[in-house]
C-alpha positions as CSV (number, residue, x, y, z in Angstrom):
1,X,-33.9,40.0,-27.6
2,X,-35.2,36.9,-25.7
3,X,-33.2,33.4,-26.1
4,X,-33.1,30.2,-25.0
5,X,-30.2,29.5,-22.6
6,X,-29.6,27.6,-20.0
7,X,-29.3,29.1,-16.8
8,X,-27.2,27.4,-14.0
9,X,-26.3,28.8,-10.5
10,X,-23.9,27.4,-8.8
11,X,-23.7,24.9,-5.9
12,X,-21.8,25.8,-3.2
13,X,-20.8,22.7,-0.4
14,X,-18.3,22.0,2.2
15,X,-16.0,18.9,1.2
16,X,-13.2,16.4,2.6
17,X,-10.7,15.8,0.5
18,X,-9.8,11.7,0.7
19,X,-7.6,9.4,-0.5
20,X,-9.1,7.5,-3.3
21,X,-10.0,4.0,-1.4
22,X,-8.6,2.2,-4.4
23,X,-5.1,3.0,-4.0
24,X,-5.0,2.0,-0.3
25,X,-2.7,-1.2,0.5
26,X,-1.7,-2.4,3.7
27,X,1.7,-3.9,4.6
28,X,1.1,-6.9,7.2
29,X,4.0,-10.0,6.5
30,X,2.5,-13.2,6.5
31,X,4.5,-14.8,9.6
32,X,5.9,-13.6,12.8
33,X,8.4,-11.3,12.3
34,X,11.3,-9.1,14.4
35,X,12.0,-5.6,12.6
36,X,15.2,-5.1,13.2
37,X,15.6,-1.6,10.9
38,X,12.5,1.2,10.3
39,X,13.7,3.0,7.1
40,X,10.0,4.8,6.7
41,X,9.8,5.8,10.4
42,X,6.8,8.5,10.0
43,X,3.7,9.2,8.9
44,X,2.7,11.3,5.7
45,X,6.4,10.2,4.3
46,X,6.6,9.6,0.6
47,X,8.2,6.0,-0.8
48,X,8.6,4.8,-4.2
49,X,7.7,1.2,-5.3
50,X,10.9,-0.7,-4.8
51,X,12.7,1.5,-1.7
52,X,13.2,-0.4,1.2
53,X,10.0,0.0,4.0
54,X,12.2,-2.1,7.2
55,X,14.7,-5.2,7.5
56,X,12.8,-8.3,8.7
57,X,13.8,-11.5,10.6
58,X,11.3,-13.9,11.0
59,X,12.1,-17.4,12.4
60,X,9.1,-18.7,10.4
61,X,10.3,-17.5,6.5
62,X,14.0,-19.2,7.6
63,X,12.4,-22.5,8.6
64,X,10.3,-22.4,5.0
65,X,13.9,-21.3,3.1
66,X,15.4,-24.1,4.8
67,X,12.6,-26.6,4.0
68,X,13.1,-25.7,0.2
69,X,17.2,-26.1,0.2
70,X,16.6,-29.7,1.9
71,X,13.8,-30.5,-0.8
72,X,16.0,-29.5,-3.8
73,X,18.6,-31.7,-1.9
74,X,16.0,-34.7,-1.5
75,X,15.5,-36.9,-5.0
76,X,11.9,-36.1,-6.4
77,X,10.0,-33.1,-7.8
78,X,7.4,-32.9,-5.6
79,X,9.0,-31.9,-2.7
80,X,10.4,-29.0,-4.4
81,X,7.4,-27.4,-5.8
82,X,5.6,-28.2,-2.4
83,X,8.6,-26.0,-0.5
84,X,8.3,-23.8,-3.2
85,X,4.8,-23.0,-2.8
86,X,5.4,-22.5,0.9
87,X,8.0,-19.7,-0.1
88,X,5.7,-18.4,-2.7
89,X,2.5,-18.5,0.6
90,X,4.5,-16.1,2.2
91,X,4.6,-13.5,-0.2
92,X,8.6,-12.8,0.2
93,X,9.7,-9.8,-1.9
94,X,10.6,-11.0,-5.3
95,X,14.8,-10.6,-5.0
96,X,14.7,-13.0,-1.5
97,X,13.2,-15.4,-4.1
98,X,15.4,-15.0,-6.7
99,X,18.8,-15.2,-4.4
100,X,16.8,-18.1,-3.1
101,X,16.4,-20.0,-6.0
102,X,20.1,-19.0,-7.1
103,X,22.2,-19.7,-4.1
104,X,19.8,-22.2,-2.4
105,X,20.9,-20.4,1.0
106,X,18.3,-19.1,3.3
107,X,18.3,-15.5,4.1
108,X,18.2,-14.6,7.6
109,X,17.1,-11.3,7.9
110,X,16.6,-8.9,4.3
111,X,14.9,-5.8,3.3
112,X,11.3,-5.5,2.5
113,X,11.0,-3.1,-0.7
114,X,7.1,-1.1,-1.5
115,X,4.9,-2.4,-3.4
116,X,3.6,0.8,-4.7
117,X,4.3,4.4,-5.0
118,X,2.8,6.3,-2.5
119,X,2.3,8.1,1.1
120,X,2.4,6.5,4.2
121,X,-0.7,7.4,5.7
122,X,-0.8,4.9,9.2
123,X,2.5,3.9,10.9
124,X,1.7,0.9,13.6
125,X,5.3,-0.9,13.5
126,X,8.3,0.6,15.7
127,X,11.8,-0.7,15.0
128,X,12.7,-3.5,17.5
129,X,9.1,-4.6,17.6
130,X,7.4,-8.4,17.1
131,X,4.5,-8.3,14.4
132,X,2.7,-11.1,14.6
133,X,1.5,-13.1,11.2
134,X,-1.2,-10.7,9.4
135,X,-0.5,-7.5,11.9
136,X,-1.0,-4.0,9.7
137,X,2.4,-2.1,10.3
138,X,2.3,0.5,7.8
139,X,-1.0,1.9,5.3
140,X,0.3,3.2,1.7
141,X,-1.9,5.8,-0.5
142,X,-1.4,6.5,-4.0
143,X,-2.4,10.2,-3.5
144,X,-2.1,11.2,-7.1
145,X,-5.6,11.2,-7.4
146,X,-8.2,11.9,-4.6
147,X,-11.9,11.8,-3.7
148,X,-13.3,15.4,-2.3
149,X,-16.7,14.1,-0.4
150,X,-18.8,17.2,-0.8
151,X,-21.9,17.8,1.5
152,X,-24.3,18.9,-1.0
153,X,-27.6,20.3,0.2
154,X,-30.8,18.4,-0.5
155,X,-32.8,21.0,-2.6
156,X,-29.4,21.0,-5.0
157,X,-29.2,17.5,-5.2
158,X,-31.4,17.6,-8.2
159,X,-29.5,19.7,-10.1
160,X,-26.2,17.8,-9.9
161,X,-25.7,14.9,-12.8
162,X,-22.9,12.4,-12.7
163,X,-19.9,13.2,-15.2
164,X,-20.4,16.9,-14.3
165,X,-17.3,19.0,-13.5
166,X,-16.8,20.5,-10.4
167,X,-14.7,23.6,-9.2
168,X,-12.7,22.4,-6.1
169,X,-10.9,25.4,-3.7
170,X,-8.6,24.5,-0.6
171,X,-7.4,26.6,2.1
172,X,-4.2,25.3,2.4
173,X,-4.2,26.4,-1.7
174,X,-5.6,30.2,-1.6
175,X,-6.2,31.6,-4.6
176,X,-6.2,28.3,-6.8
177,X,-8.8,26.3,-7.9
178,X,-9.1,22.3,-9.1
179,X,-11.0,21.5,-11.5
């Protein structure tokens, strides 16, 4: 007997499979620094938030430590929160600035941990080298979820909707199939 159905045909398309642009962070210090130690010395290695990326020494984050130990020295307030702020400018990894604000001391050279969890998907520093203030020395992904860019024909477009699901194949996975 004749029903109504709906008939679909699928759409074939050759894709890229990306990192989602969301979960991309760059690592660039925020003064002139020296590494002195690479821990994550190649590309496509996983790190987890917190594990130590290199070992930094940067004349410019001692001068700023030392500027806060003399203004918690000095009588007045002000010039604490001000040295403070300068510390805080610099973005220094949250247990410098607690051993900071505990032993008053600066810290000469220290490790600098990851922000996130991820893939290390650009290397540009090299142990021994100067970065300059704002450099990118490494490029993180969080490649738990990615975008597949799919090349879809123009007489299909119509028949694609957003929110639908989509079968995904790889090479490098024969045989398996994402949805």
């Amino acid at each position: 007997p004749a029903i109504m159905r709906q008939l679909s045909q699928p759409i074939r398309a050759p894709g890229v499979a990306k990192p989602d642009e969301r979960t991309l962070l760059t690592i660039a210090l925020r003064a002139d620094s020296f590494i002195e130690k690479l821990y994550v010395n190649e590309t496509g290695r996983h790190v987890k938030k917190g594990e130590p990326l290199f070992r930094v020494y940067s004349p410019d984050m001692v001068k700023v430590q030392v500027d806060y130990r003399i203004s918690t020295n000095a009588t007045g307030d002000r010039d604490e929160r001000g040295a403070l702020r300068r510390l805080q400018n610099l973005q220094l990894p949250q247990a410098v600035m607690d051993e900071i604000g505990r032993t008053r001391e600066p810290i000469i050279s220290f490790d600098w941990p990851s922000p996130v969890t991820g893939v290390v998907m650009q290397k540009k520093a090299i142990e021994g080298m100067m970065m300059k203030a704002g450099d990118e020395m490494l490029r993180l992904a969080d490649l738990s979820s990615i975008w597949v860019i799919a090349d879809i024909a123009e007489q299909d477009i119509g028949q694609i909707r957003i929110g639908s699901t989509a079968r995904v194949s790889f090479r490098a996975f024969p045989g398996e199939t994402f949805e």
